[in-house]
C-alpha positions as CSV (number, residue, x, y, z in Angstrom):
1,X,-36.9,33.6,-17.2
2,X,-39.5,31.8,-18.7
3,X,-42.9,33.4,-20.2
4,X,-46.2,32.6,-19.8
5,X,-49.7,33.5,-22.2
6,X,-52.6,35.6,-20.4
7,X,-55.9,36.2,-21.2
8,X,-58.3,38.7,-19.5
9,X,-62.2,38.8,-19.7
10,X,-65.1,40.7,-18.1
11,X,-67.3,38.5,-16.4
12,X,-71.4,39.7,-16.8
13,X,-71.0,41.0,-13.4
14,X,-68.4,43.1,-14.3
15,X,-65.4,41.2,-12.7
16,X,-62.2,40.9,-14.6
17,X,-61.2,37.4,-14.9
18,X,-57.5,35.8,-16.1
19,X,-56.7,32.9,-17.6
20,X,-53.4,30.9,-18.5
21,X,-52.5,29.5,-21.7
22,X,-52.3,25.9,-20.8
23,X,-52.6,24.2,-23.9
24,X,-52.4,24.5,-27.5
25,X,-54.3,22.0,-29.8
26,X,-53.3,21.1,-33.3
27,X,-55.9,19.8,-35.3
28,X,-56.0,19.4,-39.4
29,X,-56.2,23.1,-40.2
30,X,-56.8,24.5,-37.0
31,X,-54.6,26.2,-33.9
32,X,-56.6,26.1,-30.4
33,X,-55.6,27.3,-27.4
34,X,-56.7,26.0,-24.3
35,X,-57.0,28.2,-21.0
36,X,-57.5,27.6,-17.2
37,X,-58.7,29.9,-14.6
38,X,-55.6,31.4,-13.1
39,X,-57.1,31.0,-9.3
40,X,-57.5,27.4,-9.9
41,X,-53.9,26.7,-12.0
42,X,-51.0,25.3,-10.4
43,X,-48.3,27.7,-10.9
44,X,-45.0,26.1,-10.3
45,X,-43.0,26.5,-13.0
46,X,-39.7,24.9,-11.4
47,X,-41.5,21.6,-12.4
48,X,-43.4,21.0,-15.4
49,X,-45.5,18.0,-14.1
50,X,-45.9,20.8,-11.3
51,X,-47.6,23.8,-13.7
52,X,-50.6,23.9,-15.5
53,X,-49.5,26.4,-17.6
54,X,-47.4,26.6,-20.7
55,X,-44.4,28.7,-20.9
56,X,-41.9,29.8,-23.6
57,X,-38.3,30.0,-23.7
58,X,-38.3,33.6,-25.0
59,X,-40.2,36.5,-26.4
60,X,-40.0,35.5,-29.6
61,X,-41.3,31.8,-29.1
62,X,-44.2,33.5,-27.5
63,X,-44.7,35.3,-30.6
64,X,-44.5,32.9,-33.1
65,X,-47.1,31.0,-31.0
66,X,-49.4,33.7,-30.6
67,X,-49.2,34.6,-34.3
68,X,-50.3,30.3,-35.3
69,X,-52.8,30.8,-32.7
70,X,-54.3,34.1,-34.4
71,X,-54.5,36.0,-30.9
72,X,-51.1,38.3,-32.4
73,X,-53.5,41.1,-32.5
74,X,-56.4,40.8,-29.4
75,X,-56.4,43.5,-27.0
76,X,-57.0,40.9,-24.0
77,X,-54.2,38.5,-25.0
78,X,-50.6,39.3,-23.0
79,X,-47.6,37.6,-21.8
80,X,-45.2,37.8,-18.7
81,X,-41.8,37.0,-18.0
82,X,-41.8,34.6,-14.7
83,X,-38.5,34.7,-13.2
84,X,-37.9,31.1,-12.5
């Protein structure tokens, strides 16, 4: 099982809108996540060249990563085990 990073967001005409953590940026100081429009991601996770997102061994990686990113505590921040 691997585990992916989802965002969710109301849209000004009231759609709800995901996004994958695809990326995470380290520069100097700062942690950035980077995030694609699910609808638009390629989603195999079988192959790495083959996914836009970024998964996470286990639970706990996703943690530690959400923590550095600062997002440990949004209410619109989630992640999913993919059984691969």
């Amino acid at each position: 099982m691997r585990f992916i990073v989802l965002k969710t967001e109301v849209s000004a005409e009231n759609t709800l809108n995901v996004f994958g953590l695809t990326e995470i940026s380290h520069k100097a100081s700062s942690v950035t996540p980077k995030w694609i429009d699910l609808r638009q991601a390629k989603t195999d996770c079988l192959t790495p060249e083959n996914c836009d997102l970024l998964s996470f061994d286990d639970e706990d990686e996703v943690a530690e990563a959400l923590e550095e990113m600062g997002l440990s505590d949004d209410s619109n921040i989630s992640f999913i085990g993919v059984d691969v």
